[in-house]
N, CA, C and O atoms as CSV, one atom per row, in Angstrom:
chain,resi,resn,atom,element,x,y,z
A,1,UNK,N,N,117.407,100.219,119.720
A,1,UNK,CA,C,117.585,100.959,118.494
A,1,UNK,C,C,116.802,100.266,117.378
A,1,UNK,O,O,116.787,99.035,117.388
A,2,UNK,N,N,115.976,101.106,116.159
A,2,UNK,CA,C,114.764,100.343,115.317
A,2,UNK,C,C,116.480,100.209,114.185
A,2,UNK,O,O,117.515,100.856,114.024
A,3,UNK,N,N,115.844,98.956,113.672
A,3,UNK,CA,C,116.893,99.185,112.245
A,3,UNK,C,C,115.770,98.827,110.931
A,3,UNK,O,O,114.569,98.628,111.117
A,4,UNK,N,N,116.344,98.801,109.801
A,4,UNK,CA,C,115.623,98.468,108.627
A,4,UNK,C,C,115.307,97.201,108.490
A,4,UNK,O,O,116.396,96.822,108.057
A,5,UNK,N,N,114.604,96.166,108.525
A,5,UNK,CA,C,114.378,95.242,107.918
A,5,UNK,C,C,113.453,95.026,106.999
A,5,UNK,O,O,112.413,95.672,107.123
A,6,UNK,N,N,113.596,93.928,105.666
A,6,UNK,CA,C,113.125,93.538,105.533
A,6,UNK,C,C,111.466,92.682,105.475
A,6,UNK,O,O,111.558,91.568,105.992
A,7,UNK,N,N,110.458,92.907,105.109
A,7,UNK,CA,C,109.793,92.349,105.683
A,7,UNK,C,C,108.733,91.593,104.927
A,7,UNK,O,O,107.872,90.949,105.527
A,8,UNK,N,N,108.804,91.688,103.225
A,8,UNK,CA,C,108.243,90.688,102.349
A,8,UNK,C,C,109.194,91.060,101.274
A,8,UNK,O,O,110.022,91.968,101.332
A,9,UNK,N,N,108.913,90.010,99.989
A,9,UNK,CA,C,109.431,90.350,98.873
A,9,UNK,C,C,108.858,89.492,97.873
A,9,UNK,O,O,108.404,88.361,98.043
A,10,UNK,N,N,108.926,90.129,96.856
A,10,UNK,CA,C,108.610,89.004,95.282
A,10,UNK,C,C,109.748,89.107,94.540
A,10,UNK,O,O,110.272,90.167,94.199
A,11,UNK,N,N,110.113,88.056,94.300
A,11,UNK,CA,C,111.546,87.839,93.220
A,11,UNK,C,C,111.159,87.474,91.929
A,11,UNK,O,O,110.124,86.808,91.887
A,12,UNK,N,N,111.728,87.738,90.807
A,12,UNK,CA,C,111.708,87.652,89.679
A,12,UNK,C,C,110.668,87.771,89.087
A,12,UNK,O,O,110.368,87.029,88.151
A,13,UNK,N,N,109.912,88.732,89.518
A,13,UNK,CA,C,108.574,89.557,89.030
A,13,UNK,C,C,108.748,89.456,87.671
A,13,UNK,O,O,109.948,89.713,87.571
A,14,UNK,N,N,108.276,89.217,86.373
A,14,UNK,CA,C,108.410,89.881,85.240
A,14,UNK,C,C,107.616,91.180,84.656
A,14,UNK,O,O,106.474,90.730,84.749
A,15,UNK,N,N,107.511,92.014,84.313
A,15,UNK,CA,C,106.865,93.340,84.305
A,15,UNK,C,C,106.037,93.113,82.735
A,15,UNK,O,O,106.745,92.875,81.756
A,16,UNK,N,N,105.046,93.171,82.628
A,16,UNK,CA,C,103.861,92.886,81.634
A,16,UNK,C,C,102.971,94.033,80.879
A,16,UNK,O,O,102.022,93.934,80.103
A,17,UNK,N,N,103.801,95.390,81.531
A,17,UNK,CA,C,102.817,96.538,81.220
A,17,UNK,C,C,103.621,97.534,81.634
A,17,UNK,O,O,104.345,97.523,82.629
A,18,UNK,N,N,103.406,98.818,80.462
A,18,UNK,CA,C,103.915,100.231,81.036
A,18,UNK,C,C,102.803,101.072,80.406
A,18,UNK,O,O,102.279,101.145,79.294
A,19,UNK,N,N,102.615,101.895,82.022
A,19,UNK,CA,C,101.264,103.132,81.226
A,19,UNK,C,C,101.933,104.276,82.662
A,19,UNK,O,O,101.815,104.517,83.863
A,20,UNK,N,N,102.758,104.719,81.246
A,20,UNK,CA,C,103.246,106.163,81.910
A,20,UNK,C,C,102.239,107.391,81.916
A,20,UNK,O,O,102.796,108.431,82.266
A,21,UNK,N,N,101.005,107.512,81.638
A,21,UNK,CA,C,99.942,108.565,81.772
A,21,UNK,C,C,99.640,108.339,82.931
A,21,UNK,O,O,99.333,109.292,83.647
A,22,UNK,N,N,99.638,106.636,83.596
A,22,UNK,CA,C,98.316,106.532,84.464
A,22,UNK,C,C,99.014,106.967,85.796
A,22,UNK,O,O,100.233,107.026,85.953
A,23,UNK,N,N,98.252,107.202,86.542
A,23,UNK,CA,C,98.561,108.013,88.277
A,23,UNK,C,C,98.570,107.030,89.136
A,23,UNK,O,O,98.568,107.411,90.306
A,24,UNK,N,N,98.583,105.566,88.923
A,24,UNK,CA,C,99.057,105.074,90.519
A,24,UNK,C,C,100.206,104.132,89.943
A,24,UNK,O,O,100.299,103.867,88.745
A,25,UNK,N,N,101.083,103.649,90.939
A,25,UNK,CA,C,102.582,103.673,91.050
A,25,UNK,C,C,102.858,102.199,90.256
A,25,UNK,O,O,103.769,102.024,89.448
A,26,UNK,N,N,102.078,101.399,90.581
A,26,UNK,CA,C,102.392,99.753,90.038
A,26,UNK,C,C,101.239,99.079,90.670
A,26,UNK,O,O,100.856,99.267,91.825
A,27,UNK,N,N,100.706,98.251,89.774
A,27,UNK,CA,C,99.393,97.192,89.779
A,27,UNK,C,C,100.591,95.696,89.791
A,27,UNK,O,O,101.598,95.522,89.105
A,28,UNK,N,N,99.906,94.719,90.959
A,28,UNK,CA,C,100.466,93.630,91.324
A,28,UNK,C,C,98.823,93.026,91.688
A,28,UNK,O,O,97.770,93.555,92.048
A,29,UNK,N,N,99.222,91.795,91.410
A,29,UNK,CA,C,98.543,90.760,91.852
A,29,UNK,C,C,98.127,91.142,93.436
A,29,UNK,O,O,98.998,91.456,94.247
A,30,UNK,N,N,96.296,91.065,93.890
A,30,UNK,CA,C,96.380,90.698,95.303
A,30,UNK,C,C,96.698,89.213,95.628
A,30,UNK,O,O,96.482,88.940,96.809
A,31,UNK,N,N,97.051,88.427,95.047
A,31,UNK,CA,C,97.504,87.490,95.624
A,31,UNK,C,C,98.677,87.028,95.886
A,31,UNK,O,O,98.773,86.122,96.714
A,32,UNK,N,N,99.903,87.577,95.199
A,32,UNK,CA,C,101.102,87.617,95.136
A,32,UNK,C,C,101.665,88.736,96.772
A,32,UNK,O,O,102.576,88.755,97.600
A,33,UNK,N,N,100.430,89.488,96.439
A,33,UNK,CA,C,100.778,90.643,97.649
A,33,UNK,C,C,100.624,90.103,99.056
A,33,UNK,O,O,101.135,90.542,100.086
A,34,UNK,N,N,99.736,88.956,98.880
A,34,UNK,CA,C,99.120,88.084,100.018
A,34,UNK,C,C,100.310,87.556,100.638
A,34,UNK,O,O,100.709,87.878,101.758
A,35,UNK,N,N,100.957,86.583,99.720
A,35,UNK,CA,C,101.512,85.726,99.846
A,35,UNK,C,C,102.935,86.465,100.921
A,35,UNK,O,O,103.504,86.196,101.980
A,36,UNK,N,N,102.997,87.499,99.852
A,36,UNK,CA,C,104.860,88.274,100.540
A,36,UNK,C,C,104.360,88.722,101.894
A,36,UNK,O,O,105.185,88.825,102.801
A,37,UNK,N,N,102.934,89.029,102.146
A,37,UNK,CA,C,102.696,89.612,103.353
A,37,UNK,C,C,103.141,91.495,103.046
A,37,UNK,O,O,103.734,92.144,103.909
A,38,UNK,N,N,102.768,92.023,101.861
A,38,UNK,CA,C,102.918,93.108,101.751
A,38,UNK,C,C,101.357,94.124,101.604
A,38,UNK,O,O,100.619,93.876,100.650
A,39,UNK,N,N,101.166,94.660,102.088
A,39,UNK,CA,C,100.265,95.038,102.239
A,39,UNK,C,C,99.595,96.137,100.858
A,39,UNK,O,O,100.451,96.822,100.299
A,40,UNK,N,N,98.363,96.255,100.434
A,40,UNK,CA,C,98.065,97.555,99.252
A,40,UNK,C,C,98.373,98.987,99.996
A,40,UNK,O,O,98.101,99.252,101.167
A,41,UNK,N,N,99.079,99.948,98.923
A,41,UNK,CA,C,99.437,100.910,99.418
A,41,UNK,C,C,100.668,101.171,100.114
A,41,UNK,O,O,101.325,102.213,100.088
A,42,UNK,N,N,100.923,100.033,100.783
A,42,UNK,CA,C,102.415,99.810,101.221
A,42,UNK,C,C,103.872,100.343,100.421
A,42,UNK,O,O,104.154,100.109,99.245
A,43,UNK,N,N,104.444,100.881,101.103
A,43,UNK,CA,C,105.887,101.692,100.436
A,43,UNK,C,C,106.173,100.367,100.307
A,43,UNK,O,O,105.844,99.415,101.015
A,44,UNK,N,N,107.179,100.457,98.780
A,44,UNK,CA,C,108.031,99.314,98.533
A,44,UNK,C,C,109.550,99.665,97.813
A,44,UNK,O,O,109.833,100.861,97.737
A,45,UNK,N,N,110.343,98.865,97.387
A,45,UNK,CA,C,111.200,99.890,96.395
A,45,UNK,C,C,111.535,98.681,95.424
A,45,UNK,O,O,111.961,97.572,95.747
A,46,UNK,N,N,111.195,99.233,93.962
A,46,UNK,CA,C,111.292,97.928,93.112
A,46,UNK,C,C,112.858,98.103,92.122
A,46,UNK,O,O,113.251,99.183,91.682
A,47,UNK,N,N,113.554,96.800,91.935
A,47,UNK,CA,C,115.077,96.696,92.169
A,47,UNK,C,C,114.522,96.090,90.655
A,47,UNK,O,O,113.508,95.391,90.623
A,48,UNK,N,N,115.109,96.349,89.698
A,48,UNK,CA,C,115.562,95.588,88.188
A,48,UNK,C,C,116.698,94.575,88.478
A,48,UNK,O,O,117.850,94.822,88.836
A,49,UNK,N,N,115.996,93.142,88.196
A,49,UNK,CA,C,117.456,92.264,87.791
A,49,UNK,C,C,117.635,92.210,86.357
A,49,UNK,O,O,117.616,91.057,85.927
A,50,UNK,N,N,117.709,92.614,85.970
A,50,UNK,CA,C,118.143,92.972,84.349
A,50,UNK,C,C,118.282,94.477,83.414
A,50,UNK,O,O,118.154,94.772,82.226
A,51,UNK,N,N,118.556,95.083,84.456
A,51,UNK,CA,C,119.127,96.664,84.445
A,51,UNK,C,C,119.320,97.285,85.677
A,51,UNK,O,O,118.744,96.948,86.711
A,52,UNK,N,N,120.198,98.268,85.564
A,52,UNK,CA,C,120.382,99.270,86.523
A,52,UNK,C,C,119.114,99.673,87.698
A,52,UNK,O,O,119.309,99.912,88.890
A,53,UNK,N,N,118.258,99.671,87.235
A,53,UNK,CA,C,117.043,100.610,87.714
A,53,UNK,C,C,116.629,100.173,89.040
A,53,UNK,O,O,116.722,98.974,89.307
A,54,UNK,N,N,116.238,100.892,89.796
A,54,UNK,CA,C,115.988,101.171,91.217
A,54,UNK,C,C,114.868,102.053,91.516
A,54,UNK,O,O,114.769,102.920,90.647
A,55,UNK,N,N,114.240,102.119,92.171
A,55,UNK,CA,C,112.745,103.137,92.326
A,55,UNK,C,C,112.514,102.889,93.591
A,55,UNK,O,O,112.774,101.773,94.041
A,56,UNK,N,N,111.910,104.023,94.495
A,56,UNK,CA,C,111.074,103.720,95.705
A,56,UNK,C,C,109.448,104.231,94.711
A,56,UNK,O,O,109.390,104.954,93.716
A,57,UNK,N,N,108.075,103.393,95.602
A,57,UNK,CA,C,107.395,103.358,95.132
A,57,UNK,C,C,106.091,102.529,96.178
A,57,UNK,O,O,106.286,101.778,97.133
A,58,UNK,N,N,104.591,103.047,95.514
A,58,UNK,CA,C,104.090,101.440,96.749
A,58,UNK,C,C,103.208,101.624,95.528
A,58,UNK,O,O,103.152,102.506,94.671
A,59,UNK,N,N,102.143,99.834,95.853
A,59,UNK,CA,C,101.668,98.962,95.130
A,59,UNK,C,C,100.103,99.460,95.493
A,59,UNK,O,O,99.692,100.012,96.514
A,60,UNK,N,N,99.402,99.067,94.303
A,60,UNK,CA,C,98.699,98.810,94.591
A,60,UNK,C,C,98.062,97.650,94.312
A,60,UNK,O,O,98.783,96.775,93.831
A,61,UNK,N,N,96.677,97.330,94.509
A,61,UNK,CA,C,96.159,96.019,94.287
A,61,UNK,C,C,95.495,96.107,92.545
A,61,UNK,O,O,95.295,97.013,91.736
A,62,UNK,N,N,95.376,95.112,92.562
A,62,UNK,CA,C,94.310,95.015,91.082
A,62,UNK,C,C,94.440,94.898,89.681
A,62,UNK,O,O,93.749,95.209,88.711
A,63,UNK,N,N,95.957,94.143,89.940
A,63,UNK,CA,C,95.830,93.712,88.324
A,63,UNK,C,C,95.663,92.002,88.548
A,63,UNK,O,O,95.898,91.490,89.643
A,64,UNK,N,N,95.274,91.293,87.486
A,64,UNK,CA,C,94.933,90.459,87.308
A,64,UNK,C,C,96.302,89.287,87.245
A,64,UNK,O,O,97.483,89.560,87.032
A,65,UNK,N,N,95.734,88.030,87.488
A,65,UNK,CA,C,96.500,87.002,87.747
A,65,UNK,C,C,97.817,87.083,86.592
A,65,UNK,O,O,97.522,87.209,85.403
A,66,UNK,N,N,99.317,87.001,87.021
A,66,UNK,CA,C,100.006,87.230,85.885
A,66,UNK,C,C,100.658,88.624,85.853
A,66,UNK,O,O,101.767,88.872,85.380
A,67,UNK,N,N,100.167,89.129,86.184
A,67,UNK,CA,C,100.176,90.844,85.466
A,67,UNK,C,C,100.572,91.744,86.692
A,67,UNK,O,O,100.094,91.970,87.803
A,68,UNK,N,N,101.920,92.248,85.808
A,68,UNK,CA,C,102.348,93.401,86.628
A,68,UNK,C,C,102.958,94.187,85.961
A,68,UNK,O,O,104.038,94.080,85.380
A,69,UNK,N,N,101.778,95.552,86.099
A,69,UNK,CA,C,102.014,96.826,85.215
A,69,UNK,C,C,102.454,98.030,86.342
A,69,UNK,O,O,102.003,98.440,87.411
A,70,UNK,N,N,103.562,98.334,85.487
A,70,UNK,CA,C,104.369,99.681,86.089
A,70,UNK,C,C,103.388,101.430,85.722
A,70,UNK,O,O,102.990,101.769,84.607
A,71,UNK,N,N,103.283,101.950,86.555
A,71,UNK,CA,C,102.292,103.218,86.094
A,71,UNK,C,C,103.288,104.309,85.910
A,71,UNK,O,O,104.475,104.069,85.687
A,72,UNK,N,N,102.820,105.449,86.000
A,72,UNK,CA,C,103.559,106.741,86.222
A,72,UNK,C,C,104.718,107.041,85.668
A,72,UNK,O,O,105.187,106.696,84.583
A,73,UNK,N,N,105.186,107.781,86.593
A,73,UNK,CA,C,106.956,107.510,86.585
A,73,UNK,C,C,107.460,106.447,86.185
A,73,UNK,O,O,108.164,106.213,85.203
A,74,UNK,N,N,106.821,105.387,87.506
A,74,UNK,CA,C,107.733,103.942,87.399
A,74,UNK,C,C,107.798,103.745,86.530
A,74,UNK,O,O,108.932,103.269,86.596
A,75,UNK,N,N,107.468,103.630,85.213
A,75,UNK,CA,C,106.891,103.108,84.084
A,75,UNK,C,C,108.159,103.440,83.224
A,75,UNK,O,O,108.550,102.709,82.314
A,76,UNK,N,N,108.827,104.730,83.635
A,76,UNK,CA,C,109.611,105.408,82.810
A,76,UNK,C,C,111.161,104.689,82.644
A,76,UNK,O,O,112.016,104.684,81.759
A,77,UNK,N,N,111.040,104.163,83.836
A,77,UNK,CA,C,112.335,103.312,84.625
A,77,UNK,C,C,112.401,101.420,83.765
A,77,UNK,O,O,113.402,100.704,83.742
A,78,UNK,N,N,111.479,101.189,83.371
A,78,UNK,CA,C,111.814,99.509,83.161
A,78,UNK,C,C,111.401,99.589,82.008
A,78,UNK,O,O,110.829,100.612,81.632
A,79,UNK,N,N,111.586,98.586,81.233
A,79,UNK,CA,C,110.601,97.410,80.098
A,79,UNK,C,C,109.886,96.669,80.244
A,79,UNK,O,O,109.952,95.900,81.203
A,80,UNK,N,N,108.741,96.614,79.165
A,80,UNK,CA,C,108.512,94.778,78.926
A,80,UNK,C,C,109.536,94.077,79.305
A,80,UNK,O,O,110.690,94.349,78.974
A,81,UNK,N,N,109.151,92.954,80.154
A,81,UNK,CA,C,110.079,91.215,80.130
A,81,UNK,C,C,111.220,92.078,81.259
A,81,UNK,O,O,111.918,91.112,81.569
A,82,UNK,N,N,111.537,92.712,81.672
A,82,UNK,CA,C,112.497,92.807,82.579
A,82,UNK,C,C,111.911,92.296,84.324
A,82,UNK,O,O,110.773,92.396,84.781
A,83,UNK,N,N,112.954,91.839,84.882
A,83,UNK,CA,C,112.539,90.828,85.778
A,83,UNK,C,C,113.027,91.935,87.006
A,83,UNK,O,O,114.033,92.630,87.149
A,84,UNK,N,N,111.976,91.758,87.684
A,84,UNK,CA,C,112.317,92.899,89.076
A,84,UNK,C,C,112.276,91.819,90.677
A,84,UNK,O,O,111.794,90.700,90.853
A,85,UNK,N,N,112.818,92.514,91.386
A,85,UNK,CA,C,112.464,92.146,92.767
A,85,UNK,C,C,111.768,93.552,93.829
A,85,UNK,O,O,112.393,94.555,94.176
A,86,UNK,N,N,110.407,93.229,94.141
A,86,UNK,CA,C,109.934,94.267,94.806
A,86,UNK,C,C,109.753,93.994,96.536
A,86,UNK,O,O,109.076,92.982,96.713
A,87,UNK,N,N,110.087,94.493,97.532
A,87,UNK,CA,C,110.752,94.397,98.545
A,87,UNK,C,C,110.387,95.751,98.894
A,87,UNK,O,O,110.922,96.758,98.430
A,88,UNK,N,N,109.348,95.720,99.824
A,88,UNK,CA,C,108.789,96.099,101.259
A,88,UNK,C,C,109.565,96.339,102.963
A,88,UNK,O,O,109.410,95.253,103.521
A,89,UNK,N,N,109.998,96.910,103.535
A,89,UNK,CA,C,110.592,96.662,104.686
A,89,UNK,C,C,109.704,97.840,105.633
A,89,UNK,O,O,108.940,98.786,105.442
A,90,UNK,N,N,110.636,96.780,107.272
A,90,UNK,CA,C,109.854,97.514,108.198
A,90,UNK,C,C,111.036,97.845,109.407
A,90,UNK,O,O,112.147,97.315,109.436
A,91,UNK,N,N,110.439,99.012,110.552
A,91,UNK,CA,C,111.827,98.832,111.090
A,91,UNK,C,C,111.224,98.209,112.420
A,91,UNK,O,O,110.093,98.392,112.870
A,92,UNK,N,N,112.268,97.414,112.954
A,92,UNK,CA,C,112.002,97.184,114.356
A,92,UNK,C,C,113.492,96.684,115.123
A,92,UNK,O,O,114.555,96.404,114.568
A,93,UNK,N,N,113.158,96.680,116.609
A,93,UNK,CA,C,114.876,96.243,116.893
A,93,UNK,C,C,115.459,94.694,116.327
A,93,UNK,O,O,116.615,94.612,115.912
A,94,UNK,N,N,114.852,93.891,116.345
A,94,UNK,CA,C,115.580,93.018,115.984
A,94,UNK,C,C,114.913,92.325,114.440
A,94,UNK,O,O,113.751,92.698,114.276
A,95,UNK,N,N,115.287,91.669,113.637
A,95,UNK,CA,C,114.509,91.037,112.367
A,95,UNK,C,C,113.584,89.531,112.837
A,95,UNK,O,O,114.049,88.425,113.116
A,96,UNK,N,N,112.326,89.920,112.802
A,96,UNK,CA,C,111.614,89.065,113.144
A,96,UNK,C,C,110.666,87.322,112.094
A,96,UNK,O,O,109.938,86.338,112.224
A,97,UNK,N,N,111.528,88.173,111.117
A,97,UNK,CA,C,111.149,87.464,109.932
A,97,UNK,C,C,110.415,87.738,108.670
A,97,UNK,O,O,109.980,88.889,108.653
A,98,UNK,N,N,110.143,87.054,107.623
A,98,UNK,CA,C,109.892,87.554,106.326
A,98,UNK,C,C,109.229,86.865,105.338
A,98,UNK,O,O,109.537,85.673,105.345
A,99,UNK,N,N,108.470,87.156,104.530
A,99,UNK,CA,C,108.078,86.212,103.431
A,99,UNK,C,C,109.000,86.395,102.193
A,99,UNK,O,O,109.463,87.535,102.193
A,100,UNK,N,N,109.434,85.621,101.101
A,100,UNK,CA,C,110.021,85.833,100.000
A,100,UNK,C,C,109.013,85.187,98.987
A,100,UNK,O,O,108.657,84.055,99.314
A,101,UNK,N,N,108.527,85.635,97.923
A,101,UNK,CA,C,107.945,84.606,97.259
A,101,UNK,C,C,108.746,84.205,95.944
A,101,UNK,O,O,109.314,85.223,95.548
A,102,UNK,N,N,108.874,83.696,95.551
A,102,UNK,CA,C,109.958,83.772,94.277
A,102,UNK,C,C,108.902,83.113,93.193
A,102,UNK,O,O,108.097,82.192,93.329
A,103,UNK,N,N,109.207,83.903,92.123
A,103,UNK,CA,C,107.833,84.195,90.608
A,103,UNK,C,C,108.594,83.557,89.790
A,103,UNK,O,O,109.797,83.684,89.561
A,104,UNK,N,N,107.418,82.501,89.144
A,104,UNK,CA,C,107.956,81.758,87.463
A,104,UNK,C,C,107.904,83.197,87.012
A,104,UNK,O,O,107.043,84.012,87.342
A,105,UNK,N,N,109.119,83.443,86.073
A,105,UNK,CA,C,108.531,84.759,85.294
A,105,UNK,C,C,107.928,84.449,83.839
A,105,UNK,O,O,107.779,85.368,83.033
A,106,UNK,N,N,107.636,83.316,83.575
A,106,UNK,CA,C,106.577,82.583,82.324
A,106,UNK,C,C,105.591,83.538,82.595
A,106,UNK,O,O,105.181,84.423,81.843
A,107,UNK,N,N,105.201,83.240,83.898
A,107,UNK,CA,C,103.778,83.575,84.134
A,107,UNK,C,C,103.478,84.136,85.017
A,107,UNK,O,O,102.280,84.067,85.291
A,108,UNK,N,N,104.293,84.906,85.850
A,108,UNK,CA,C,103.853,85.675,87.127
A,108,UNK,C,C,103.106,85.072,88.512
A,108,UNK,O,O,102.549,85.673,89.430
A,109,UNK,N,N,103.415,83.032,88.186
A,109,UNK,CA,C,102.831,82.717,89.121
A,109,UNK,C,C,103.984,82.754,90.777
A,109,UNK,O,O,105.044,83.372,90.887
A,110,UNK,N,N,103.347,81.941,91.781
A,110,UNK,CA,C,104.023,81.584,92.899
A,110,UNK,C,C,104.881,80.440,92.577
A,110,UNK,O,O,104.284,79.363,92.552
A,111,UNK,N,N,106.334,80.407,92.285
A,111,UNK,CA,C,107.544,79.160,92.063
A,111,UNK,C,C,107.733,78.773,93.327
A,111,UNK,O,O,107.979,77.568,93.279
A,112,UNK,N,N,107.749,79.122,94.360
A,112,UNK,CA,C,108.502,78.748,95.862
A,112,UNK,C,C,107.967,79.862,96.683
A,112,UNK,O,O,107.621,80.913,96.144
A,113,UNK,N,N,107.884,79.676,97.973
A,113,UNK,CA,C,107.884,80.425,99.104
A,113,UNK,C,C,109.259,79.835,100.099
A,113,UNK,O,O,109.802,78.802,100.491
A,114,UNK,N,N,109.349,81.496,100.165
A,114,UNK,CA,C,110.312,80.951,101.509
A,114,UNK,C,C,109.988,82.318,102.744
A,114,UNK,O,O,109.570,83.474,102.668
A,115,UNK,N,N,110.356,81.596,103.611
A,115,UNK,CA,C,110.200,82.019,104.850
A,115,UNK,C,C,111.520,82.210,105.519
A,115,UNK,O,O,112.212,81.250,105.859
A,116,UNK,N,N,111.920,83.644,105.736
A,116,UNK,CA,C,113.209,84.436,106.144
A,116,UNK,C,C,113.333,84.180,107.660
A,116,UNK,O,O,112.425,84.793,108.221
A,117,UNK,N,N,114.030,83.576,108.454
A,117,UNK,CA,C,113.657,83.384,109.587
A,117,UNK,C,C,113.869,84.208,110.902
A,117,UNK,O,O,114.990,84.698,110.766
A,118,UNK,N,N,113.518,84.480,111.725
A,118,UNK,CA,C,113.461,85.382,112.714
A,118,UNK,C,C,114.762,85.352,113.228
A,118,UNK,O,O,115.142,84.182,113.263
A,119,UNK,N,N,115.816,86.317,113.743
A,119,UNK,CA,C,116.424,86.078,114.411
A,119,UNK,C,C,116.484,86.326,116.042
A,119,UNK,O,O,115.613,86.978,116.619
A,120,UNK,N,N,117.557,85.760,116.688
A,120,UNK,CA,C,117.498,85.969,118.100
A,120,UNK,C,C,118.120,87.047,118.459
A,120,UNK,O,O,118.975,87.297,117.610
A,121,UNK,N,N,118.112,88.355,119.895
A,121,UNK,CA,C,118.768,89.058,119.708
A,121,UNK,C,C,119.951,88.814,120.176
A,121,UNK,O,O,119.932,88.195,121.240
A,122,UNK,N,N,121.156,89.123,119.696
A,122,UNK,CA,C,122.630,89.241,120.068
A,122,UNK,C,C,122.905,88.339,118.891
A,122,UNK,O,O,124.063,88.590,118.558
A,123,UNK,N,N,122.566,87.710,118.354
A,123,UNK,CA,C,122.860,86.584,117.107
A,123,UNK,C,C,124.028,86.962,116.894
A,123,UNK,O,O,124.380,88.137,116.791
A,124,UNK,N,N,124.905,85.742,116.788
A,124,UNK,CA,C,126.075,86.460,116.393
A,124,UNK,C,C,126.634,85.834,114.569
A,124,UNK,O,O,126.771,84.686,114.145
A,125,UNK,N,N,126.815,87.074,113.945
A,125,UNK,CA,C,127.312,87.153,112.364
A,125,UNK,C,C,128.160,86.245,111.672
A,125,UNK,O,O,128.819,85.452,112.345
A,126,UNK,N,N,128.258,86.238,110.270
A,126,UNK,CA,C,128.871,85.292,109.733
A,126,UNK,C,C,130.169,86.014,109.731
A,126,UNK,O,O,130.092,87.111,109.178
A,127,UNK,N,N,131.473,85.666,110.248
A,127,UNK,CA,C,132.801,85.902,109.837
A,127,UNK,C,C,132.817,86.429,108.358
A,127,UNK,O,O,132.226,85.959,107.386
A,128,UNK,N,N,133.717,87.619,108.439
A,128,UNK,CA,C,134.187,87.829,107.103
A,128,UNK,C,C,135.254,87.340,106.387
A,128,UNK,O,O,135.431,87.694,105.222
């Protein structure tokens, strides 16, 4: 059976730009995109940690070091300075693993990488 996983993410994105005229979905760093292992064009769904807001959506490449501008729609959904997590997934039977990158939001650089680790199948869960 395929399930949802996970399969990159950027944490604490800070959002640097809104251009609700323009027609593609969100400009991210290609190098940030590198890093999560998310691909340009790739469906993503970007999560507000500092509001409600939620969006499905995919990225594209080509904004500059720092800089991540919301387009379109998306645009309609966040602010300046609000800190997002954008998160990519894929399905397969078991979770094979993940990139996380987690963002100074000063500056939109790389703070940490982490690496989500694969699991085995039958793994068994944390007690509730």
């Amino acid at each position: 059976m395929l399930r949802t996983f996970v399969s990159g993410k950027i944490h604490r994105l800070k959002v640097t730009g809104l251009k609700p005229m323009y027609n593609c979905s969100c400009l991210i760093c290609p190098e940030l995109l590198a890093v999560a292992g998310i691909e340009p064009f790739e469906r993503v769904e970007i999560y507000s940690l500092t509001s409600t807001a939620r969006i499905a959506t995919y990225v594209f490449p080509g904004a500059a070091k720092g800089e991540f501008t919301l387009n379109g729609g998306a645009a309609l959904h966040f602010s300046v300075g609000d800190q997002v997590a954008v998160v990519a997934y894929r399905e397969e039977e078991i979770f094979t693993g993940a990139n996380c990158v987690i963002v100074n939001p000063s500056d939109n650089s790389v703070a940490q990488m982490l690496r989500y680790a694969k699991q085995t199948k039958g793994a068994t869960r944390g007690k509730a």
